[in-house]
BAMIBA-897740 format. One record per atom (N, C-alpha, C): atom name; residue in one letter; x, z, y. Coordinates in steps of 0.05 Angstrom, whole numbers. Atoms other than C-alpha are relative to their C-alpha. Example, Ala and Ser with C-alpha at 12.3 -4.5 7.8 and 13.67 -1.06 7.14 Angstrom:
BEGIN
+------+------+--------+--------+--------+
! site ! code !     c1 !     c3 !     c2 !
+------+------+--------+--------+--------+
!    N !    A !     18 !      0 !    -24 !
!   CA !    A !    246 !    156 !    -90 !
!    C !    A !     18 !      0 !     24 !
!    N !    S !    -16 !     -1 !    -24 !
!   CA !    S !    273 !    143 !    -21 !
!    C !    S !    -15 !     14 !     22 !
+------+------+--------+--------+--------+
***
This chain:
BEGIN
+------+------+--------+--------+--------+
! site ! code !     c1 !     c3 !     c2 !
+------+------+--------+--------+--------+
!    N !    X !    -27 !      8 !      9 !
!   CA !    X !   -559 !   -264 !   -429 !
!    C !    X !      0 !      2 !    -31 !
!    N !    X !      2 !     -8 !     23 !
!   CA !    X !   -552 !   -281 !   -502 !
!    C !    X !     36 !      7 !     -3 !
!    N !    X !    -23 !     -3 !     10 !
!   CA !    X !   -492 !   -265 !   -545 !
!    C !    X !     26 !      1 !     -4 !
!    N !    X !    -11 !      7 !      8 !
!   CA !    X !   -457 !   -319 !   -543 !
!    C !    X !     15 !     -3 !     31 !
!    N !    X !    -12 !     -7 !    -29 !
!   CA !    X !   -450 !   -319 !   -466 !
!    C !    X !     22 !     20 !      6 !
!    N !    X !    -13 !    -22 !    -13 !
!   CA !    X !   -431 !   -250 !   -466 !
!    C !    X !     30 !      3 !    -13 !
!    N !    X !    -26 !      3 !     11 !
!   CA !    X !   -375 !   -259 !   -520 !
!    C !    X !     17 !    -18 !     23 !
!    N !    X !     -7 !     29 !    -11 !
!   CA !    X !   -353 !   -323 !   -481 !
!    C !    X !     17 !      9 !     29 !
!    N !    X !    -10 !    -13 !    -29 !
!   CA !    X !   -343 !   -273 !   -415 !
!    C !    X !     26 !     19 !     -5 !
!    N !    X !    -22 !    -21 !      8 !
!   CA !    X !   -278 !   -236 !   -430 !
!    C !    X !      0 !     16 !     25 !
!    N !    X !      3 !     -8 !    -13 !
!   CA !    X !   -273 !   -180 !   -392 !
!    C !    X !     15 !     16 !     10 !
!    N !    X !    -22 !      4 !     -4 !
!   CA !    X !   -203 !   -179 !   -392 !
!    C !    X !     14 !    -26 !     24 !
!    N !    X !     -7 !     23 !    -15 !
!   CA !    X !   -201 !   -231 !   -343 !
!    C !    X !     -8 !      7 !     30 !
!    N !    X !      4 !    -10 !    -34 !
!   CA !    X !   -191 !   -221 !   -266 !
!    C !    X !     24 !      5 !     15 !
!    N !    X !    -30 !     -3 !    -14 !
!   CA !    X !   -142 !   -208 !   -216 !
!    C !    X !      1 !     31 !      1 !
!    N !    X !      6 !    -20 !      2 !
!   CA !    X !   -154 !   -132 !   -224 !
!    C !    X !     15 !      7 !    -31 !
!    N !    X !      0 !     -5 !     34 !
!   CA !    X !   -137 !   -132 !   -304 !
!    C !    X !     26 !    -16 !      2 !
!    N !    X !    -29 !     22 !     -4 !
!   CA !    X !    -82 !   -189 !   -287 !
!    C !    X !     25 !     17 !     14 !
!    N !    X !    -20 !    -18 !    -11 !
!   CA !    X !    -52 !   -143 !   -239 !
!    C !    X !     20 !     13 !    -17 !
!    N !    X !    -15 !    -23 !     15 !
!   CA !    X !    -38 !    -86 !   -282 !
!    C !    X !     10 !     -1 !    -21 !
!    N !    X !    -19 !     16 !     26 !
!   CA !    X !    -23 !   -118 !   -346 !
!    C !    X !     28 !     -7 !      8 !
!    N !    X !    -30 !      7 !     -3 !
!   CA !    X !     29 !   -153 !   -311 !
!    C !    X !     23 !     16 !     16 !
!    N !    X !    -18 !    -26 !     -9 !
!   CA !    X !     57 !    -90 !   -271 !
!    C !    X !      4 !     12 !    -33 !
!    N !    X !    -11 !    -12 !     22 !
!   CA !    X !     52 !    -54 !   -336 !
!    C !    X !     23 !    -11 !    -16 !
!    N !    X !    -20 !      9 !     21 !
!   CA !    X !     95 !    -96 !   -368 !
!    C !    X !     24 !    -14 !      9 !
!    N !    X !    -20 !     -1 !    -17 !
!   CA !    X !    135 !   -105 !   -317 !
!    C !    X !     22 !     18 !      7 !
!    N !    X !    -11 !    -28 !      1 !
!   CA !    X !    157 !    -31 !   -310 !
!    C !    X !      0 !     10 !    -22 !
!    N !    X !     -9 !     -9 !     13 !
!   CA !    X !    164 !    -22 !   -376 !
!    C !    X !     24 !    -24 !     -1 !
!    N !    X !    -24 !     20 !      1 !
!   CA !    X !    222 !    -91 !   -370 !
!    C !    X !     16 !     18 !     13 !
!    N !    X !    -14 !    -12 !    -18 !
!   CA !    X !    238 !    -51 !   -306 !
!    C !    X !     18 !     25 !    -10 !
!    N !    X !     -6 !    -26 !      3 !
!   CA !    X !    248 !     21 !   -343 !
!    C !    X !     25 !     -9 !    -13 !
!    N !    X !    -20 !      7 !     19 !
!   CA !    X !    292 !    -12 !   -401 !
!    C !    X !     22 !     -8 !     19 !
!    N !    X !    -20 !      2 !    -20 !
!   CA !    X !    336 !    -40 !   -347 !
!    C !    X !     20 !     10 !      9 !
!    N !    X !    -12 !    -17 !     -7 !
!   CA !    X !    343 !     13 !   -314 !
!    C !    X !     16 !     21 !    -12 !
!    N !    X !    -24 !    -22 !     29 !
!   CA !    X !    359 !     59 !   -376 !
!    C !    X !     25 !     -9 !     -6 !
!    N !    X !    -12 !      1 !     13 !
!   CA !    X !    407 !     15 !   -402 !
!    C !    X !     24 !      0 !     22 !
!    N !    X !    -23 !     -1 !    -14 !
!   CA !    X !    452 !      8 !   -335 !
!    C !    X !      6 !     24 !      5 !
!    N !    X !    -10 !    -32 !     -4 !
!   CA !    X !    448 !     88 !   -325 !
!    C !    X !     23 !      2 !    -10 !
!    N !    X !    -16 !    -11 !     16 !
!   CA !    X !    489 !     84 !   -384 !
!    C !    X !     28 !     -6 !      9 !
!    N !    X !    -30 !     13 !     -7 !
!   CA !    X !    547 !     52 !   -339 !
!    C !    X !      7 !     15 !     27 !
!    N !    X !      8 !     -9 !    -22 !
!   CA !    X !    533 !     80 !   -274 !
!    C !    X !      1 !     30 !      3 !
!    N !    X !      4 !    -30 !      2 !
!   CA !    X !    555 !    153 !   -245 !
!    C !    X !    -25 !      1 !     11 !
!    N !    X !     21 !    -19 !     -9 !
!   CA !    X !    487 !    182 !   -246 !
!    C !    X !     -8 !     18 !      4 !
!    N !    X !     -4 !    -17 !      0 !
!   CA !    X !    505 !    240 !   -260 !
!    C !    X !     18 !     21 !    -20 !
!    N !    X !    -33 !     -9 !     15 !
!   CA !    X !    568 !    292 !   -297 !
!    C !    X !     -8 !     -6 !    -32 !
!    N !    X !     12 !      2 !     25 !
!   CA !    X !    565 !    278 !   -360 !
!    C !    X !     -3 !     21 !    -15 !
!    N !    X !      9 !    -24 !      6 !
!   CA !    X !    549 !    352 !   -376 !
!    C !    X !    -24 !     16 !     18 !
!    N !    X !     17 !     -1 !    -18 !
!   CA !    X !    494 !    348 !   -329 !
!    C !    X !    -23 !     -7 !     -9 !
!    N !    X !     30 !      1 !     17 !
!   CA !    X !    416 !    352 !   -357 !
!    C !    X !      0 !    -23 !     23 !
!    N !    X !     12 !     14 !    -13 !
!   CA !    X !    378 !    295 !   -324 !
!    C !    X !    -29 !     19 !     17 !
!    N !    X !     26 !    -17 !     -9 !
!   CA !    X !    308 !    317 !   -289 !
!    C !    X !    -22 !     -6 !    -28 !
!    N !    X !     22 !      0 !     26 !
!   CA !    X !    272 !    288 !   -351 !
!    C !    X !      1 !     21 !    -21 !
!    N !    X !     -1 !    -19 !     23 !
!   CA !    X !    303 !    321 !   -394 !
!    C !    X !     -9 !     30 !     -3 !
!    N !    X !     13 !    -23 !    -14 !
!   CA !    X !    294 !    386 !   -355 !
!    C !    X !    -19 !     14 !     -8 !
!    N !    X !     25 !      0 !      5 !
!   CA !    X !    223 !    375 !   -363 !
!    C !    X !     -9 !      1 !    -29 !
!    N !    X !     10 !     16 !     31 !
!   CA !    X !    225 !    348 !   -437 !
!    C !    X !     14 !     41 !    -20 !
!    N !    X !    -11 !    -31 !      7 !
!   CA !    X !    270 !    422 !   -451 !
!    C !    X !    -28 !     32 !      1 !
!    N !    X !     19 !    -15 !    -10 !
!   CA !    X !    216 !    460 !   -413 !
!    C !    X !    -18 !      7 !    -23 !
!    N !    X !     21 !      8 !     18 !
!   CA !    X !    162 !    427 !   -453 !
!    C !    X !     -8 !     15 !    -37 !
!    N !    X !     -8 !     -6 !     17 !
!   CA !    X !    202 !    438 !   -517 !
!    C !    X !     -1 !     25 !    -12 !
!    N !    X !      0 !    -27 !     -4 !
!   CA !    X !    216 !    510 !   -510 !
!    C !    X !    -30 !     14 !     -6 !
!    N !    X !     35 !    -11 !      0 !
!   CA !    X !    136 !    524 !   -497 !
!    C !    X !     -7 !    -11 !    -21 !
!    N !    X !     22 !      2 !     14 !
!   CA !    X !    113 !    493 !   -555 !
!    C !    X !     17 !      0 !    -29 !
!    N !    X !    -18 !     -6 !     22 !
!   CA !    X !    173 !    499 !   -611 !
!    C !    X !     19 !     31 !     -1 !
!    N !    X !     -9 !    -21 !     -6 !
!   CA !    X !    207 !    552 !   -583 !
!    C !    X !     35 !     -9 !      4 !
!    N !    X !    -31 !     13 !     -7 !
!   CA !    X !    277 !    514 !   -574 !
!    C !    X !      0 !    -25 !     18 !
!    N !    X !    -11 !     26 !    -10 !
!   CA !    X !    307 !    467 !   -535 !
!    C !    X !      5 !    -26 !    -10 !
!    N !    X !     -7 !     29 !     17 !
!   CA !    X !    311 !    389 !   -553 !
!    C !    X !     35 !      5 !     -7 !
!    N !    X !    -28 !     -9 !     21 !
!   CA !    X !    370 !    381 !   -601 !
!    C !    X !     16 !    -22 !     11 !
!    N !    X !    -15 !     11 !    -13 !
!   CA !    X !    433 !    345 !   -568 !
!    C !    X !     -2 !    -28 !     -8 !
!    N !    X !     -6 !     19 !     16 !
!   CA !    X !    433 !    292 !   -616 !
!    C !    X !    -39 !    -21 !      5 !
!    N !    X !     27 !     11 !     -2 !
!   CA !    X !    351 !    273 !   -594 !
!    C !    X !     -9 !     -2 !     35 !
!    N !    X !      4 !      5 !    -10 !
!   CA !    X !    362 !    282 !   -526 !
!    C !    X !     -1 !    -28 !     16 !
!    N !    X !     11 !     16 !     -1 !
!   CA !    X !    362 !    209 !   -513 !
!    C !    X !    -22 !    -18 !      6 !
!    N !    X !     25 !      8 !      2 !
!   CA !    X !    301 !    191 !   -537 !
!    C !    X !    -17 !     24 !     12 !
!    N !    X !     19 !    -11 !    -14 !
!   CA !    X !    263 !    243 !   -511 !
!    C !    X !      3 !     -3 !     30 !
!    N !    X !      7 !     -4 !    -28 !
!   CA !    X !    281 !    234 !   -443 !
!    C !    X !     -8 !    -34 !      9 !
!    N !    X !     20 !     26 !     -9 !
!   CA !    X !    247 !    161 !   -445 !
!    C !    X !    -26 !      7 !    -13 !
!    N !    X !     24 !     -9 !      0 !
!   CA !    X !    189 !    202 !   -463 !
!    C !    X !    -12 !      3 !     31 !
!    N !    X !      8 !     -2 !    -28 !
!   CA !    X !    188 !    208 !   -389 !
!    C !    X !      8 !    -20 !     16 !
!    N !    X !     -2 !     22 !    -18 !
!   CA !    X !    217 !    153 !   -364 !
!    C !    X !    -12 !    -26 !     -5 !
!    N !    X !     25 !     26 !     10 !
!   CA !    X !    170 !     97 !   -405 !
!    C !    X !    -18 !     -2 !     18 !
!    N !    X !     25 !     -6 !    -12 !
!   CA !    X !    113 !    132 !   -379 !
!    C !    X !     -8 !     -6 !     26 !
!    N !    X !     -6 !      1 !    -30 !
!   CA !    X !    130 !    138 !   -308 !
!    C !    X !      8 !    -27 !      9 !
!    N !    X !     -3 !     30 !     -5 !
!   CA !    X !    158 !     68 !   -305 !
!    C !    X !    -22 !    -19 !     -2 !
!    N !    X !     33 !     16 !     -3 !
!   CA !    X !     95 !     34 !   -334 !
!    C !    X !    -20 !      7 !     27 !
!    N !    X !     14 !     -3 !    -18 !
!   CA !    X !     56 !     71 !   -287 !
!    C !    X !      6 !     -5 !     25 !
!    N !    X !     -7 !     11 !    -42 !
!   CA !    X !     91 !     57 !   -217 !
!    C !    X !      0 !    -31 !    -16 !
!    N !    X !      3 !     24 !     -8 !
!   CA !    X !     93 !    -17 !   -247 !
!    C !    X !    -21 !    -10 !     -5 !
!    N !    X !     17 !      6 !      6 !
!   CA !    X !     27 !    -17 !   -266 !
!    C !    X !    -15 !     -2 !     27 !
!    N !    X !      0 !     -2 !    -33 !
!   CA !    X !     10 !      4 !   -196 !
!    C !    X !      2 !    -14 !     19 !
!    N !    X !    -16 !     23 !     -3 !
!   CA !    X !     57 !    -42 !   -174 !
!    C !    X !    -19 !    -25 !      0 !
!    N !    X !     20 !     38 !     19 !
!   CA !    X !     17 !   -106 !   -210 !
!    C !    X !    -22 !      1 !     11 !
!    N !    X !     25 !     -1 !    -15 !
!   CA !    X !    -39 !    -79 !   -182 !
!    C !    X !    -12 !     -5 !     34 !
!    N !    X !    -15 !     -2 !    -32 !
!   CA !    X !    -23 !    -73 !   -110 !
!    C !    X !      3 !    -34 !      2 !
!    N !    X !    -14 !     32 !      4 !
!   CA !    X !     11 !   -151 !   -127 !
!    C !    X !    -31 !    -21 !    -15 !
!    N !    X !     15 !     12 !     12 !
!   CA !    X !    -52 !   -169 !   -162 !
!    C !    X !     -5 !    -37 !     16 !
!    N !    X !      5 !     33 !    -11 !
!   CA !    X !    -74 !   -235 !   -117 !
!    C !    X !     25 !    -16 !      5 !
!    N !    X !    -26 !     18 !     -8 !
!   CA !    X !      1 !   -260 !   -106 !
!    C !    X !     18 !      0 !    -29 !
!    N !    X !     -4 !      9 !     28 !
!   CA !    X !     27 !   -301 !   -163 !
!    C !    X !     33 !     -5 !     14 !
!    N !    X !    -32 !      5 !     -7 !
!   CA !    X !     94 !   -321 !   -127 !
!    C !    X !     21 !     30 !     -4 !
!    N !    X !    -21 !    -14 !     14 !
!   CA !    X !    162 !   -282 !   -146 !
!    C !    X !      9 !      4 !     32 !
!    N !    X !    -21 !    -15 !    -24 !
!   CA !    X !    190 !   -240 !    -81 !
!    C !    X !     12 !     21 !      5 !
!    N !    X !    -18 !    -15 !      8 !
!   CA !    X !    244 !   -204 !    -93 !
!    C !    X !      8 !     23 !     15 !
!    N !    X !     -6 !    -28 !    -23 !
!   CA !    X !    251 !   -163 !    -30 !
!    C !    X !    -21 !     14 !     -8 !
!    N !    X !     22 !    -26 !     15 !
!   CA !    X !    182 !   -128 !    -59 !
!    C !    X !     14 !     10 !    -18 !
!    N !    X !     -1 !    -22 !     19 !
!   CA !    X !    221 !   -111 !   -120 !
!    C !    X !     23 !     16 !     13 !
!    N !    X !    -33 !    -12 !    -12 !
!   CA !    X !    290 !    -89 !    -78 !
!    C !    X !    -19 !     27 !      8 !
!    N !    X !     24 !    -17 !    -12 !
!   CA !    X !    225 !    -48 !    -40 !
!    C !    X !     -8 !     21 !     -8 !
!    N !    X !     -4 !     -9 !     23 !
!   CA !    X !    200 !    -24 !   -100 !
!    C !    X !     15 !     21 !     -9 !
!    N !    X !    -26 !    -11 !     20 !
!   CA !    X !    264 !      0 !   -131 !
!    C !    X !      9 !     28 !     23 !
!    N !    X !     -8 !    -10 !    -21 !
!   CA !    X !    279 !     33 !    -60 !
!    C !    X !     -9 !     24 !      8 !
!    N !    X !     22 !    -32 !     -6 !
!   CA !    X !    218 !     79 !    -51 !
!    C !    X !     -5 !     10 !    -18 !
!    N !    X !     10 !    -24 !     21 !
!   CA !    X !    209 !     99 !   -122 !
!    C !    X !     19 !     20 !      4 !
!    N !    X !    -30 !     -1 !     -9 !
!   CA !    X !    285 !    115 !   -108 !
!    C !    X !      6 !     35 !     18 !
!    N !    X !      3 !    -14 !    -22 !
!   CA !    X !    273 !    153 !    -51 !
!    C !    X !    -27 !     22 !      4 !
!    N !    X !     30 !    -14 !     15 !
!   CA !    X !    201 !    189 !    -72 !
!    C !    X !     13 !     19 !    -25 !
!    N !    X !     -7 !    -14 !     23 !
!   CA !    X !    237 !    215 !   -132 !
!    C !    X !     30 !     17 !      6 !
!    N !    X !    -36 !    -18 !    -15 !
!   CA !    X !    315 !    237 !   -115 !
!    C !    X !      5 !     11 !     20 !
!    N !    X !    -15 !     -7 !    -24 !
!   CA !    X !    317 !    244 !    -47 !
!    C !    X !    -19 !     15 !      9 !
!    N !    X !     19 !    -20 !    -15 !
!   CA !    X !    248 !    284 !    -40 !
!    C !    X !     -5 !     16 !    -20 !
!    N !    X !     23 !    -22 !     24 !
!   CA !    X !    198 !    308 !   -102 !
!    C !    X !     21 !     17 !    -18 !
!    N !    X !    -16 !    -16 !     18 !
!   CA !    X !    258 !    324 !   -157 !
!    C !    X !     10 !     23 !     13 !
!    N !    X !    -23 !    -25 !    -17 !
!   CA !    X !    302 !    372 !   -101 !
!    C !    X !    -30 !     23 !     10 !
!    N !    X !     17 !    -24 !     -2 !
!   CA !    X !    234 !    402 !    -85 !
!    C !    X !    -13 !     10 !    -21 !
!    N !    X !     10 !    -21 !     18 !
!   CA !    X !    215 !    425 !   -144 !
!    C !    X !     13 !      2 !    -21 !
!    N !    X !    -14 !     -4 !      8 !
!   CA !    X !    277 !    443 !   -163 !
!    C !    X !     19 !    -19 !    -28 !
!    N !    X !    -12 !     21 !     21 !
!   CA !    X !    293 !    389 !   -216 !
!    C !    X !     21 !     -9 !      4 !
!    N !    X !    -21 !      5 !     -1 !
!   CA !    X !    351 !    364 !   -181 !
!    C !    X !     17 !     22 !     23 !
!    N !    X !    -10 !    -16 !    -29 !
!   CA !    X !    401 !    395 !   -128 !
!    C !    X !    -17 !    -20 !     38 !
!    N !    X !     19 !      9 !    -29 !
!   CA !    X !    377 !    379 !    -51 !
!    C !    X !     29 !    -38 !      9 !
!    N !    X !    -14 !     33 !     -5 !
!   CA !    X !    410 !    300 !    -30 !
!    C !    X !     21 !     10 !     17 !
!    N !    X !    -31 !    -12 !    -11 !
!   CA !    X !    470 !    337 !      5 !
!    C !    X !     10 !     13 !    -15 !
!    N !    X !    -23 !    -22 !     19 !
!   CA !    X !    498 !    377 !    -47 !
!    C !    X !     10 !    -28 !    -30 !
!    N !    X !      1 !     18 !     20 !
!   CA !    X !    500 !    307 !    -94 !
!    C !    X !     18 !    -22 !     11 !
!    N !    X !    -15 !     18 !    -15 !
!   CA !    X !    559 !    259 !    -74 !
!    C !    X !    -10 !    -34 !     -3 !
!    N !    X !     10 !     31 !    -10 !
!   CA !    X !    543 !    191 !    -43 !
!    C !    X !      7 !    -14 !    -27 !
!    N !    X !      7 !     31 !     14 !
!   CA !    X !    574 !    151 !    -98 !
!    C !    X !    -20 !      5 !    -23 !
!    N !    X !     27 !     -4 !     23 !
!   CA !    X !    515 !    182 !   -151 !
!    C !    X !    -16 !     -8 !     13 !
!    N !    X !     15 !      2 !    -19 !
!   CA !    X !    467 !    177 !    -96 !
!    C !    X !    -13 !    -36 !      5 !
!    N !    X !      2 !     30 !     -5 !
!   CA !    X !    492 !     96 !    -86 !
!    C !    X !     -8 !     -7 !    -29 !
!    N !    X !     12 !     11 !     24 !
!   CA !    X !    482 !     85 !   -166 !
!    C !    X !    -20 !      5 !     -5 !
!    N !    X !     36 !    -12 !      6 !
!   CA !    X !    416 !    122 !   -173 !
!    C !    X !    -15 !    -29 !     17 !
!    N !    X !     10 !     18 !    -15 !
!   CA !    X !    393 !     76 !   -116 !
!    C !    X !      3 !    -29 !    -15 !
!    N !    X !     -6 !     26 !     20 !
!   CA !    X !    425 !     13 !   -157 !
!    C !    X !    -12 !     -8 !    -19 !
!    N !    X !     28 !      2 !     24 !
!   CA !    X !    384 !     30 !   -218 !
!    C !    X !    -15 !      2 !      5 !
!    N !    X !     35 !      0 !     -7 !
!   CA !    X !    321 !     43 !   -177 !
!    C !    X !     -4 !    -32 !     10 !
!    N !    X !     11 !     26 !     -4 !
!   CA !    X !    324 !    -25 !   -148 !
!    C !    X !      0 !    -25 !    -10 !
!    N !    X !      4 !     25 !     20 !
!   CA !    X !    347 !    -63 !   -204 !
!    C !    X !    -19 !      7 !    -14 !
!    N !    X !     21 !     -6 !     11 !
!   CA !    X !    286 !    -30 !   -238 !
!    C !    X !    -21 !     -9 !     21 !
!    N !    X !     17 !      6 !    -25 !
!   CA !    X !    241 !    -53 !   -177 !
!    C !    X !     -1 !    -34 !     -9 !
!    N !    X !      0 !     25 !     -6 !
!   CA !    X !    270 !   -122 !   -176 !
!    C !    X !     -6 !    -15 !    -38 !
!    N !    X !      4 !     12 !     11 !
!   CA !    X !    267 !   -132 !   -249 !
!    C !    X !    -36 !      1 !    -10 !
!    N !    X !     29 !     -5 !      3 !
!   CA !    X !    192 !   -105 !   -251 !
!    C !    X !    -21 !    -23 !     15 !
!    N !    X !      6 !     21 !    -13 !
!   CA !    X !    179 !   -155 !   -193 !
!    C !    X !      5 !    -37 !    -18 !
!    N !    X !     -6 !     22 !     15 !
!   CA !    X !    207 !   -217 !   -236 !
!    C !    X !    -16 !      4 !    -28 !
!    N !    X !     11 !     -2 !     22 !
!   CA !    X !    172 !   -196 !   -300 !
!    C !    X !    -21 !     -1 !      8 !
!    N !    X !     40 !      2 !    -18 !
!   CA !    X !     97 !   -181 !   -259 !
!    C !    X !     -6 !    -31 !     -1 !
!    N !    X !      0 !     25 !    -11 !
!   CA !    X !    110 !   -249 !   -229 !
!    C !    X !      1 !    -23 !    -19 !
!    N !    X !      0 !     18 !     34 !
!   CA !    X !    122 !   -285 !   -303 !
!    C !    X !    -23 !      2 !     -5 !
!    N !    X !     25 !     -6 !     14 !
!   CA !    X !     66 !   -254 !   -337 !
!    C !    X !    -25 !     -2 !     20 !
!    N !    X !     28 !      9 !    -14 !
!   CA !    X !     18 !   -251 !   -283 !
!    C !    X !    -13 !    -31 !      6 !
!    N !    X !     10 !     25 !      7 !
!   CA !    X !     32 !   -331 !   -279 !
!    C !    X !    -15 !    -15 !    -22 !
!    N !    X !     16 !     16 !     25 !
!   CA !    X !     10 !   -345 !   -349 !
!    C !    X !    -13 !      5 !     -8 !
!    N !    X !     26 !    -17 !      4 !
!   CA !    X !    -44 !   -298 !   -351 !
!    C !    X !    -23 !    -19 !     11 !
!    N !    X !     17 !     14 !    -10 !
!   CA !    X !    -73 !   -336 !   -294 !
!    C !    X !      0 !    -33 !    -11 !
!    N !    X !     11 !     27 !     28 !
!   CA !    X !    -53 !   -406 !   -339 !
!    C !    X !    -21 !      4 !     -8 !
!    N !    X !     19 !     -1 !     19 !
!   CA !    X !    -88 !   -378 !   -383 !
!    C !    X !    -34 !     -2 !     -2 !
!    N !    X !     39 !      4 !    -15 !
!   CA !    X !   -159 !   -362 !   -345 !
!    C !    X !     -1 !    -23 !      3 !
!    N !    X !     -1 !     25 !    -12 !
!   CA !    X !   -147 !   -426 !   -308 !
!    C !    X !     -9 !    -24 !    -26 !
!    N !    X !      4 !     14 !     20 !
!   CA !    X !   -146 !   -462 !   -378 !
!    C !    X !    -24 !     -1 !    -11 !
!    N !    X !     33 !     -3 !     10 !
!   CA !    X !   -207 !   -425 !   -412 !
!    C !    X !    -21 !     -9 !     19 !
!    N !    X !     26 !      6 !    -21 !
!   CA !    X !   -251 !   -440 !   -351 !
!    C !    X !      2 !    -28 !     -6 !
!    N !    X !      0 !     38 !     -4 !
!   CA !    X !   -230 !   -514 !   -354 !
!    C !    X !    -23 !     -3 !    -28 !
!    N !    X !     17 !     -1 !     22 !
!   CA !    X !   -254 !   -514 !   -429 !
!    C !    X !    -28 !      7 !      2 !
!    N !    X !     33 !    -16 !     -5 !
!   CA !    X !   -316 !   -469 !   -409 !
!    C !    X !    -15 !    -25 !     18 !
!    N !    X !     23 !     15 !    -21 !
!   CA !    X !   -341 !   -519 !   -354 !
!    C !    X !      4 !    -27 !    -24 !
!    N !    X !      7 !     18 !     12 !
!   CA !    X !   -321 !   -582 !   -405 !
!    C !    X !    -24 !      5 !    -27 !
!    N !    X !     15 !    -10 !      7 !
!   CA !    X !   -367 !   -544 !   -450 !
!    C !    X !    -32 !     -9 !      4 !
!    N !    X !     29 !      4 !    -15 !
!   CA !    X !   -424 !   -538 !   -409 !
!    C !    X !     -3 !    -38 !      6 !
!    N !    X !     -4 !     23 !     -1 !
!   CA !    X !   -405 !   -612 !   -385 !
!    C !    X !    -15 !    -22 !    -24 !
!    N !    X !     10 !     17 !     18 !
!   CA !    X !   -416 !   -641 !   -454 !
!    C !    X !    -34 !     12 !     -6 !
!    N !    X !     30 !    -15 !      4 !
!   CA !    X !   -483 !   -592 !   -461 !
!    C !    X !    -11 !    -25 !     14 !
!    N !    X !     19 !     19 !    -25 !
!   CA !    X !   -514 !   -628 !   -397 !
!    C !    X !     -9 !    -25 !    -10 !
!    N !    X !      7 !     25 !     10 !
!   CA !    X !   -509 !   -690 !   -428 !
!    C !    X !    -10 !     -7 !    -15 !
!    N !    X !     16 !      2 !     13 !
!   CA !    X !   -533 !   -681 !   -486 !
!    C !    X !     25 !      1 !    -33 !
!    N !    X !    -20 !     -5 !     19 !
!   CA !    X !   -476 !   -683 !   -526 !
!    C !    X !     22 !     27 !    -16 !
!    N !    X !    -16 !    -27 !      8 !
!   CA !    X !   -438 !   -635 !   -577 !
!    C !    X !     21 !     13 !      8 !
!    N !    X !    -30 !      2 !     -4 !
!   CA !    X !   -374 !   -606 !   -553 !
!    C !    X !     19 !     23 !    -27 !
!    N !    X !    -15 !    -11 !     21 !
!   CA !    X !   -318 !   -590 !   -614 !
!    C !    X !     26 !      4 !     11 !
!    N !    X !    -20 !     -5 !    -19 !
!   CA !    X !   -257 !   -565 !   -601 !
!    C !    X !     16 !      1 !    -27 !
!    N !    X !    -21 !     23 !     22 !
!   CA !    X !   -201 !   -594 !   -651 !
!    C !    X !     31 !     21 !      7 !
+------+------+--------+--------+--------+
***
């Protein structure tokens, strides 16, 4: 293999690399989403830590010796919810990798079990939140609202980007075989 081959092979290209690109950047559309409708939505008292923050306090404490400052909690607690979002939609994209079509009941799905994986099981067991009976249904119904509009918008953004990713291969290969095409023959191929 010379050089010019191996430049020529991106190795960014695949339904494996397509996947998760386009989950990743899907669940970070998804997280923003979801952040910004929290801000409407009872999710919880409004003298009530979140579980990120919880964590982001914890964190704080151990390595400053204080607590995040009222005025920063905010942004620090999309220190944990960026992260966590990219990664279930990176997941996500990956899982979705070979299906380029947009279906919405995956992101409702999605939105449903991260939903339900996080509030209604992992956070109450390890103490981060209270247990899903001591938390009244209508927080319960908006938490769920923002998990699935974060699902569904992660599903519509995957399903964008993963289409023009695959354009995009689809394109370079065309070029790559007219390439070779004009080789065979004998002729130069320029690209204008």
């Amino acid at each position: 293999m010379n050089l010019e081959t191996f430049l020529s092979n991106d190795p960014g290209e695949g339904n494996a690399t397509r996947g998760l690109i386009s989950g990743l950047i899907g669940g970070l559309a998804g997280t923003a989403v979801k952040s910004t409708i929290e801000r409407f939505l009872d999710v919880r008292k409004v003298d009530q830590k979140s579980a990120q923050m919880k964590i982001i306090d914890d964190l704080s404490v151990k390595i400053t010796g204080t607590p995040v400052k009222t005025d920063n909690e905010g942004i620090a607690e999309q220190l944990v919810n960026i992260p966590l979002g990219v990664s279930v939609g990176a997941a996500y994209g990956y899982g979705k990798r070979d299906q380029v079509d947009t279906n919405l009941m995956d992101g409702v799905l999605l939105g449903a079990t991260t939903w339900a994986s996080t509030h209604e099981t992992t956070l109450p067991l390890v103490g981060l939140e209270k247990s899903p009976e001591d938390i009244p249904i209508r927080t319960q119904i908006s938490e769920l609202f923002s998990h699935v509009l974060f699902g569904v918008t992660t599903e519509i953004v995957r399903s964008y980007v993963n289409e023009r990713l695959l354009e995009r291969e689809q394109s370079k290969s065309m070029r790559h075989e007219e390439e070779e095409e004009y080789d065979d023959r004998g002729y130069e191929y320029h690209e204008y």
